[in-house]
MILOTI-548928 format. One record per residue: residue in three letters; residue number from 1; x, y, z of N, C-alpha, C, CB in turn. Coordinates in steps of 0.05 Angstrom, whole numbers. Glycine has a CB too. Layout:
residues N
ala NUM X Y Z X Y Z X Y Z X Y Z
...
This chain:
residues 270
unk 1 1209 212 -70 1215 240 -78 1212 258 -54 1197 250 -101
unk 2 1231 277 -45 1225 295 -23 1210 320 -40 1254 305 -4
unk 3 1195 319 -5 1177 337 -12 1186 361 11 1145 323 -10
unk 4 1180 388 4 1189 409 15 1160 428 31 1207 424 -10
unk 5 1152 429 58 1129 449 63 1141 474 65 1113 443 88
unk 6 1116 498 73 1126 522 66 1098 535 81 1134 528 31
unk 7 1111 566 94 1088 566 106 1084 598 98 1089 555 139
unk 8 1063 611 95 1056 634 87 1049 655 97 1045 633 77
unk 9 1056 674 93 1054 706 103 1041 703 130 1035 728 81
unk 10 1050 691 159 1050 688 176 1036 667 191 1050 706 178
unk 11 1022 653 178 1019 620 177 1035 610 194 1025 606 152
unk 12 1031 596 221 1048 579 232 1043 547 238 1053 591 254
unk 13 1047 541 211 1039 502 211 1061 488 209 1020 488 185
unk 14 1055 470 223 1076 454 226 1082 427 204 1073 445 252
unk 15 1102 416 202 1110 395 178 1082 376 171 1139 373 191
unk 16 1083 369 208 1058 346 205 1033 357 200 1053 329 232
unk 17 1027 381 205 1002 390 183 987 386 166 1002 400 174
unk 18 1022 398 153 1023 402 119 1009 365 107 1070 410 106
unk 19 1032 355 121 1024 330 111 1007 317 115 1037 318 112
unk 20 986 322 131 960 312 143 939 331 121 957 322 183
unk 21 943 353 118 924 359 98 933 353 70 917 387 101
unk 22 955 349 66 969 338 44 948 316 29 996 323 55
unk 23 950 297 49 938 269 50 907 262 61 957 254 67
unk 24 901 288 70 877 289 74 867 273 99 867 282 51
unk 25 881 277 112 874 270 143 882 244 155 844 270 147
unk 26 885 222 130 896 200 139 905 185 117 880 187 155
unk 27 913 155 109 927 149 83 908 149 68 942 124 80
unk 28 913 155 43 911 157 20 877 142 10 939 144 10
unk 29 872 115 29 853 98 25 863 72 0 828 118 17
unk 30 834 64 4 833 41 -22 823 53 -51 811 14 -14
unk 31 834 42 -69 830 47 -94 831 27 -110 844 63 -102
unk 32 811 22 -124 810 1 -148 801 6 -181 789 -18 -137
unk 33 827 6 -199 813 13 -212 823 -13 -228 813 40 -218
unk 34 800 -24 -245 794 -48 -262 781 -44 -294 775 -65 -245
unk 35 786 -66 -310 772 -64 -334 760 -101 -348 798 -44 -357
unk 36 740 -88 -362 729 -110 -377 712 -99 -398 712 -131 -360
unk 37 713 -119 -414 695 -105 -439 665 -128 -445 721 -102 -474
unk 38 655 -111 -459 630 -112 -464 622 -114 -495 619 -90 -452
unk 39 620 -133 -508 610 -126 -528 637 -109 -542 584 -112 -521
unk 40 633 -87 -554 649 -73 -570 660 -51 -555 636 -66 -593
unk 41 645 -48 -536 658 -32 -507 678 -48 -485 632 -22 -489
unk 42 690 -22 -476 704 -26 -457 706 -11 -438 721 -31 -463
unk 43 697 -25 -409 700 2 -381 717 -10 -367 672 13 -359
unk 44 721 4 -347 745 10 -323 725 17 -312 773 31 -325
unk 45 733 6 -282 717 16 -260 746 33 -242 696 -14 -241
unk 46 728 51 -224 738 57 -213 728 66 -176 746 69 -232
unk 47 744 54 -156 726 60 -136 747 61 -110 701 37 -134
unk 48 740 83 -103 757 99 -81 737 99 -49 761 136 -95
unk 49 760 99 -26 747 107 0 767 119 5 737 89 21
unk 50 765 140 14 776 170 28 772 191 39 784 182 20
unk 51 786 202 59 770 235 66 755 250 51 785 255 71
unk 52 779 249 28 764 262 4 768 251 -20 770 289 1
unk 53 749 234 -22 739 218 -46 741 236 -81 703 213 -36
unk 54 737 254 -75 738 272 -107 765 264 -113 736 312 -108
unk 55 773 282 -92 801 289 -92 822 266 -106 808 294 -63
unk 56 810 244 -88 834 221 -96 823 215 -122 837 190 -74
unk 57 806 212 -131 793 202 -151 808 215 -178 764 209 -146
unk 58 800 242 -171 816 261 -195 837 251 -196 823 290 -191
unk 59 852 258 -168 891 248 -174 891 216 -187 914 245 -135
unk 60 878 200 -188 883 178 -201 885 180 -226 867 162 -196
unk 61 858 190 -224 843 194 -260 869 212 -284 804 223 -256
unk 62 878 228 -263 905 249 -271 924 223 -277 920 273 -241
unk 63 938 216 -269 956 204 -269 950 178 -289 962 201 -242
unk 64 924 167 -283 927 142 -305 920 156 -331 904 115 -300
unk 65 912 171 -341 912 188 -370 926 213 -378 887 195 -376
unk 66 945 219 -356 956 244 -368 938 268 -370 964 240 -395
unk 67 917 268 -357 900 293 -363 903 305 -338 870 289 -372
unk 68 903 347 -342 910 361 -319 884 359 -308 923 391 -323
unk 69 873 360 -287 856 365 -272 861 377 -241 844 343 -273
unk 70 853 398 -245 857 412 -215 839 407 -199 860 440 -213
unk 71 840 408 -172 820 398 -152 810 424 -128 836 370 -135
unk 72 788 433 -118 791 457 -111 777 440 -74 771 484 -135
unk 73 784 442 -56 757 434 -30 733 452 -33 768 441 7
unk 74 718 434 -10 699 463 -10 710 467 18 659 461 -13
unk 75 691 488 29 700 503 56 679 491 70 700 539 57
unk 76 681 472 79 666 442 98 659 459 120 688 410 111
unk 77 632 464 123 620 477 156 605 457 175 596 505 153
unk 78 593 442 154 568 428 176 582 401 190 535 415 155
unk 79 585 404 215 592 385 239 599 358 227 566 382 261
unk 80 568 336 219 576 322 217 586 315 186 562 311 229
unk 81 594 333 173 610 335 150 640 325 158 610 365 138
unk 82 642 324 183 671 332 196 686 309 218 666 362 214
unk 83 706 306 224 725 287 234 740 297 250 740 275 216
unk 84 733 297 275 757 307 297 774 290 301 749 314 324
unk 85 807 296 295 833 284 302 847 291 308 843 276 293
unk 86 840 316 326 858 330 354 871 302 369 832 349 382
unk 87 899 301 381 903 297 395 900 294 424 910 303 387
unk 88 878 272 437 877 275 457 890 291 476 877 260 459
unk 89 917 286 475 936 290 503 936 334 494 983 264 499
unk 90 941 337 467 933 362 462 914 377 471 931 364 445
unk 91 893 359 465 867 371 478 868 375 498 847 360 478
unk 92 871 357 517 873 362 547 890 383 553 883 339 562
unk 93 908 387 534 929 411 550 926 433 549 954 414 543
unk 94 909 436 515 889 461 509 865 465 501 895 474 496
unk 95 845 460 518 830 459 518 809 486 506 832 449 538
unk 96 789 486 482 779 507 467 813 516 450 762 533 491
unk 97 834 501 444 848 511 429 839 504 394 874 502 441
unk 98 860 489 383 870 483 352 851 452 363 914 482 341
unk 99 830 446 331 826 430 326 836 417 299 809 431 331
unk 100 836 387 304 856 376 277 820 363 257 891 337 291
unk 101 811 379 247 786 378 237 796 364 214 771 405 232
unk 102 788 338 191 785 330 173 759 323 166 800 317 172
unk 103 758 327 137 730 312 120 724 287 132 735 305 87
unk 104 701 283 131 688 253 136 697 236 123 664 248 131
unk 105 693 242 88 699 228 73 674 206 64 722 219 83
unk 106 693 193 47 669 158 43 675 142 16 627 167 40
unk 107 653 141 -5 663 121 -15 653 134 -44 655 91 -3
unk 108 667 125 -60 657 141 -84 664 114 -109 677 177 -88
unk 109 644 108 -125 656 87 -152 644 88 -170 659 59 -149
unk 110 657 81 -192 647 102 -228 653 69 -241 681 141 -247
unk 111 633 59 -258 642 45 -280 643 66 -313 619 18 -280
unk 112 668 59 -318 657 87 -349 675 70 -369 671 134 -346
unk 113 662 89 -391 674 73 -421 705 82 -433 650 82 -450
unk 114 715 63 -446 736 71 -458 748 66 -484 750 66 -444
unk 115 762 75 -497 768 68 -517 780 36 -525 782 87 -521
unk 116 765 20 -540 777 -2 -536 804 0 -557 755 -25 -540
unk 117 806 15 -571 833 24 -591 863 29 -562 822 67 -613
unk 118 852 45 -543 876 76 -531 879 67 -511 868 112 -526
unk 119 846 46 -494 848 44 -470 840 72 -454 874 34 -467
unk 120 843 89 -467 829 121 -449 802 123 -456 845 155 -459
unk 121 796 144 -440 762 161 -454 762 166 -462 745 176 -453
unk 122 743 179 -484 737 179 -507 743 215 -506 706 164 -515
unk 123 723 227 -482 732 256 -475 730 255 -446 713 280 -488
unk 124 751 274 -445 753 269 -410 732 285 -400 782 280 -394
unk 125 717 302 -415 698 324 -402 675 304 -397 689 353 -423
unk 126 677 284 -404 652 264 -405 648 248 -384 655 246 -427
unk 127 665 240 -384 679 221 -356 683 235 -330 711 211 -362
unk 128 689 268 -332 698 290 -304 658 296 -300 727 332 -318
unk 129 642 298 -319 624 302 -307 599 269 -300 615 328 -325
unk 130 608 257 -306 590 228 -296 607 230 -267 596 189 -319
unk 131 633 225 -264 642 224 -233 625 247 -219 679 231 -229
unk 132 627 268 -230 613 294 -206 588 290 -201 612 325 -216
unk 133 576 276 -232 537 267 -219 536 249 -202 512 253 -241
unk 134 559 229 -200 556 205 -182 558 215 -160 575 183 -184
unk 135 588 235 -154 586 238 -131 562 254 -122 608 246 -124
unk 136 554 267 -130 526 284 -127 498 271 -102 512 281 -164
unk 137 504 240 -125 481 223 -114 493 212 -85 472 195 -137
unk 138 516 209 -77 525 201 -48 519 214 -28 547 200 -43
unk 139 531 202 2 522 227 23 553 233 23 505 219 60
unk 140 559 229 14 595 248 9 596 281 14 608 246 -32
unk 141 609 286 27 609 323 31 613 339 16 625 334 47
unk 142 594 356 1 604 369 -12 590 363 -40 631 366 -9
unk 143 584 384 -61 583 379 -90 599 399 -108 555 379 -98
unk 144 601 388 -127 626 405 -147 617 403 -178 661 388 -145
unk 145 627 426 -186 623 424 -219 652 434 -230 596 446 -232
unk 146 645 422 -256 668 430 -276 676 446 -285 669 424 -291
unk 147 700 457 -290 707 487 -322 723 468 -337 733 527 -314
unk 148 729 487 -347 769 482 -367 770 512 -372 773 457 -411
unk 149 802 505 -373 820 526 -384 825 519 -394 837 536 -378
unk 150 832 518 -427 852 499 -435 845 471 -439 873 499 -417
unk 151 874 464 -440 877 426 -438 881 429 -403 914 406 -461
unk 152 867 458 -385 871 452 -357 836 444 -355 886 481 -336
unk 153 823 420 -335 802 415 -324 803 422 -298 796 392 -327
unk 154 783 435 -285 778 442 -255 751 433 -246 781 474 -248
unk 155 761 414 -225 738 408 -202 733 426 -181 743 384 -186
unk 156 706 441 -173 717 470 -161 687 456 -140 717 511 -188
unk 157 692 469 -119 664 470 -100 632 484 -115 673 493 -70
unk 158 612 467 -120 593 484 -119 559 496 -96 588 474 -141
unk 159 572 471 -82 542 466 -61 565 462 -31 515 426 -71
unk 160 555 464 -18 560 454 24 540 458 31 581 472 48
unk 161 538 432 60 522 443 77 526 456 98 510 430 83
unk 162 510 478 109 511 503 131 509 485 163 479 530 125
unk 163 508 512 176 509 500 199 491 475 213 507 518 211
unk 164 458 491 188 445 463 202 440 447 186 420 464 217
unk 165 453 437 169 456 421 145 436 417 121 460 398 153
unk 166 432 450 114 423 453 91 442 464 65 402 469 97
unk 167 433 450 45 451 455 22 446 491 15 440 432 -8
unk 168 465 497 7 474 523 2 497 524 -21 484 534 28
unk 169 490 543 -33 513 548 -53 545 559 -41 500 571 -74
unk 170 559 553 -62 583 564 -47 612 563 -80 592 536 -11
unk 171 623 578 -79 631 585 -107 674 579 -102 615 629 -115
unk 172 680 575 -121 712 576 -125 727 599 -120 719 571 -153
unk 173 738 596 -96 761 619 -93 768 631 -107 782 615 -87
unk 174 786 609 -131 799 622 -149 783 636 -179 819 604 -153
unk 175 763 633 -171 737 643 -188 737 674 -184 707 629 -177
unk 176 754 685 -167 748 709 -157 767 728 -174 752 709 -125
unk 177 768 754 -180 780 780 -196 812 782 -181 757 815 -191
unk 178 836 787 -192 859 782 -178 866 811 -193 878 750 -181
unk 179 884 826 -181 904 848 -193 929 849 -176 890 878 -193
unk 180 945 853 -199 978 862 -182 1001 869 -203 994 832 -162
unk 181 1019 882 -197 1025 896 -220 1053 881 -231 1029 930 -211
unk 182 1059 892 -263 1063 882 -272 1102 880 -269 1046 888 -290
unk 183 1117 851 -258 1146 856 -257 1154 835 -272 1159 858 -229
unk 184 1184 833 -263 1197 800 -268 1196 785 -244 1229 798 -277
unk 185 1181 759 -238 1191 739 -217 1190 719 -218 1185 740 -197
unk 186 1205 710 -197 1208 668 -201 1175 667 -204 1225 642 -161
unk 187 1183 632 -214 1151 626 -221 1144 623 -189 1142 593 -242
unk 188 1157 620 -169 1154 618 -138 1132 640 -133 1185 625 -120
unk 189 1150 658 -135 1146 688 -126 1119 692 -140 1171 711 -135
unk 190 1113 691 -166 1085 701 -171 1067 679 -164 1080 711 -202
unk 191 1071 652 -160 1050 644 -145 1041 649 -120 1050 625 -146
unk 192 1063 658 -108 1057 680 -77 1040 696 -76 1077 700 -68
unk 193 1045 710 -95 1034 740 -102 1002 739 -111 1054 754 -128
unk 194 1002 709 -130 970 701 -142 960 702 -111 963 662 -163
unk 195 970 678 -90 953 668 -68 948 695 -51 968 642 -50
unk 196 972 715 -42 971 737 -27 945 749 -44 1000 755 -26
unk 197 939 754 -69 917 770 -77 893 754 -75 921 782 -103
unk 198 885 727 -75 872 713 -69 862 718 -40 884 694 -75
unk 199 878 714 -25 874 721 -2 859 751 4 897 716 8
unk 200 864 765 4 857 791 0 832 797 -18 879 803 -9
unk 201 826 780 -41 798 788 -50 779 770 -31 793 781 -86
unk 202 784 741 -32 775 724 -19 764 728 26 800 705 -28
unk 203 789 739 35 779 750 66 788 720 76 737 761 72
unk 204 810 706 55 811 673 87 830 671 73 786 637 96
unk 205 863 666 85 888 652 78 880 637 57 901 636 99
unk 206 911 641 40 916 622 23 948 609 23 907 635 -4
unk 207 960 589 26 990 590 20 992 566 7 1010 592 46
unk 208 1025 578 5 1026 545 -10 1031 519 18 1062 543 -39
unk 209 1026 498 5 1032 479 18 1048 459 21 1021 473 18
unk 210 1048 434 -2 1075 420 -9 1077 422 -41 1076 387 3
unk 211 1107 405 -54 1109 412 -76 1132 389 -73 1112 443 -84
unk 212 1137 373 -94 1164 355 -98 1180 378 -106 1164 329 -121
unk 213 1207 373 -90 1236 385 -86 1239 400 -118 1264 356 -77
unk 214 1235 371 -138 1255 381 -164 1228 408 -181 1265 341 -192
unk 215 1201 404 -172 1181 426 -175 1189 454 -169 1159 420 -160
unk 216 1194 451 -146 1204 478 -128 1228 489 -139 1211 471 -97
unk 217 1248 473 -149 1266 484 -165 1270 487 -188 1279 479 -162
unk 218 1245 483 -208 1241 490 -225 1224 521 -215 1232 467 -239
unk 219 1207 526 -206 1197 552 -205 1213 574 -190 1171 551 -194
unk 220 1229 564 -180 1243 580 -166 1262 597 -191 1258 563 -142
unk 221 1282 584 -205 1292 583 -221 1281 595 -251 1298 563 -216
unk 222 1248 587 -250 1241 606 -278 1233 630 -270 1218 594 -299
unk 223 1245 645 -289 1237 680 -289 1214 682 -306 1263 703 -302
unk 224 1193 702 -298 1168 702 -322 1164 734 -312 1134 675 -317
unk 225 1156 751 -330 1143 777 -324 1116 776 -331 1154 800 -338
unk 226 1103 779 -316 1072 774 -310 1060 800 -293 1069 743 -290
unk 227 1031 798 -306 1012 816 -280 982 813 -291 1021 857 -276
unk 228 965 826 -273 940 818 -279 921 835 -266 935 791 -271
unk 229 899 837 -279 882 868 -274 851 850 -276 889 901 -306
unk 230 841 847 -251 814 842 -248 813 820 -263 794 862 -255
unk 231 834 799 -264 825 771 -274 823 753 -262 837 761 -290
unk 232 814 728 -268 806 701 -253 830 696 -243 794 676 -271
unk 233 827 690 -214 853 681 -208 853 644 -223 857 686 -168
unk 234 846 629 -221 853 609 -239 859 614 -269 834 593 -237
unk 235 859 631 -279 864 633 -302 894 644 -301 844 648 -317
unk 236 907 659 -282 928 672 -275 949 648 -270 921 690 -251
unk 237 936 634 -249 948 610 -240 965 585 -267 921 597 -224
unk 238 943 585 -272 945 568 -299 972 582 -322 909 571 -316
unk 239 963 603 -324 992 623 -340 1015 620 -330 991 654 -337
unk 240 1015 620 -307 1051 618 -298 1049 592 -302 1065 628 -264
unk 241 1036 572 -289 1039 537 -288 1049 530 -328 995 517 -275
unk 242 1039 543 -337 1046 533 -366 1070 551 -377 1019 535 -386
unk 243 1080 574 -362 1093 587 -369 1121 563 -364 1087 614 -356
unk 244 1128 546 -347 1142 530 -344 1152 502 -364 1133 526 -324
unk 245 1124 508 -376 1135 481 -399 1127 456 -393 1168 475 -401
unk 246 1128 453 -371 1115 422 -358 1082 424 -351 1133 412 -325
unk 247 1075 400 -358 1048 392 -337 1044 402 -314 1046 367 -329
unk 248 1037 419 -306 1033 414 -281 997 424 -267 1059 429 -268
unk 249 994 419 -236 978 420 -239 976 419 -196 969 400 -265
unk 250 944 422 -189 945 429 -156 918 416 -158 948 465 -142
unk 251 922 415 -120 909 409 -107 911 431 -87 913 385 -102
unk 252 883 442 -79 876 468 -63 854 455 -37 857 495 -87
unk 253 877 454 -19 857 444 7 851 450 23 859 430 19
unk 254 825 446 38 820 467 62 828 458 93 789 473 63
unk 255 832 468 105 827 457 138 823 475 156 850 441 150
unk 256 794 466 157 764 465 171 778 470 202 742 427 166
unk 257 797 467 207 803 467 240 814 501 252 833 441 246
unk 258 836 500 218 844 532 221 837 558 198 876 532 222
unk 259 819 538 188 803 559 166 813 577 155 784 571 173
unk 260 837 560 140 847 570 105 859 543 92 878 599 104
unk 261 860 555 64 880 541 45 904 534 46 883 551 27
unk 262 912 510 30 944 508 22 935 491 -8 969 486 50
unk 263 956 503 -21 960 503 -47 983 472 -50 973 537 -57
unk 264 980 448 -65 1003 433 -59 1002 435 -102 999 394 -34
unk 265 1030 432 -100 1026 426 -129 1043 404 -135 1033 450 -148
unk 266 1037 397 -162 1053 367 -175 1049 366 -196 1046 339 -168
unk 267 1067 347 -213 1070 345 -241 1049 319 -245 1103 340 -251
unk 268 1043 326 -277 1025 305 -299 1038 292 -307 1010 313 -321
unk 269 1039 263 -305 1057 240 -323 1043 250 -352 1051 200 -314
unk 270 1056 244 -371 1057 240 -400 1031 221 -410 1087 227 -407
């Protein structure tokens, strides 16, 4: 499927960027997910290595049950949280310029129960918070907790460590009060307009990032009249995304090198 980047209110990133933070610094990793039963139970394991281990984890977990789950980074400060993959020959040319900063990453694996009827979980809120205690217990970067919207689930940042690698709180972007007034626009256009006000309550870029081709032309193409007065920007977000009719659903990533967001979005299989 082509995928289309895009760069925002004066953002100058390039293709290979996009797709480096896309993917999170390098492929995708290993993933295993398996099942056996027990008695009158039945689990699936599941076990990931990646930059960012949540991340992939969710998108699996998305995709093998149909459930939305959004994924939020945290804003990664402490050193060895971090992965330099500057370009040598770059470096040398600019030296104190652009670093290509990625997550460490590591290893993250869940055995959990399932329906031995459906083959799914029983509740996904059940299953989204055993993954977040697990990851909790790792030296994995970063800790996160849960909401919902809806039939929407969000993995959002709740902890990082600081410069000298003490845990510290640290809260969801899109957790933050959004206003803008009320018109008609593509579903494009008001997700612009969510991230531009994001940006602006927030004080650090937000844009979009990637999106499959036939996505993009679906929002482009739907008209919605929308606006919003001191509300959650995820809750905003979520309104236009359903205002479309389809599943859909993001991944909000950071990079630590040029310190802001990109928004990628994608559809929920059935």
């Amino acid at each position: 499927m082509r995928m289309r980047s895009f760069c925002y209110h004066g953002m100058i990133c390039s293709s290979i960027l996009f797709a480096v933070f896309a993917s999170g610094g390098r492929p995708s990793g290993a993933l295993t997910i398996g099942a056996h039963e027990a008695g009158i139970q039945r689990y699936e394991k599941l076990s990931v290595d990646n930059p960012r281990p949540m991340a992939e984890a969710v998108k699996q977990l998305q995709n093998k049950y149909g459930v939305i789950i959004t994924y939020e980074d945290p804003r990664f400060i402490y050193e060895a949280d971090l992965v330099d993959k500057t370009d040598p020959q770059y470096r040398r040319a600019h030296p104190g310029g652009y670093k290509a900063l990625s997550p460490k990453g590591g290893h993250l694996e869940i055995n959990y129960v399932v329906s031995p009827l459906t083959g799914k979980p029983e509740t996904p809120l059940t299953l989204l918070q055993q993954l977040l205690d697990v990851y909790a217990a790792s030296d994995n970067p970063g800790r996160f907790r849960l909401k919902q919207t809806g039939r929407f689930f969000h993995v959002v940042p709740r902890q990082v460590k600081n410069n000298r690698g003490q845990w510290v709180d640290q809260g969801s972007i899109l957790d933050l009060p959004i206003s803008f007034p009320e018109r008609q626009r593509s579903g494009f256009e008001t997700v612009e307009t969510i991230l531009k006000a994001v940006s602006q309550s927030a004080g650090i870029s937000v844009g979009i990032g990637t999106a499959p081709m036939n996505l993009m032309n679906l929002l482009i193409k739907n008209q919605i009249t929308q606006s919003a007065s001191h509300e959650i920007a995820s809750d905003v977000l979520v309104r236009t995304l359903e205002s479309t009719k389809q599943k859909l659903s993001w991944r909000l990533l950071y990079s630590p090198g040029q310190k802001c967001f990109f928004l990628n979005l994608h559809s929920v299989p059935d």
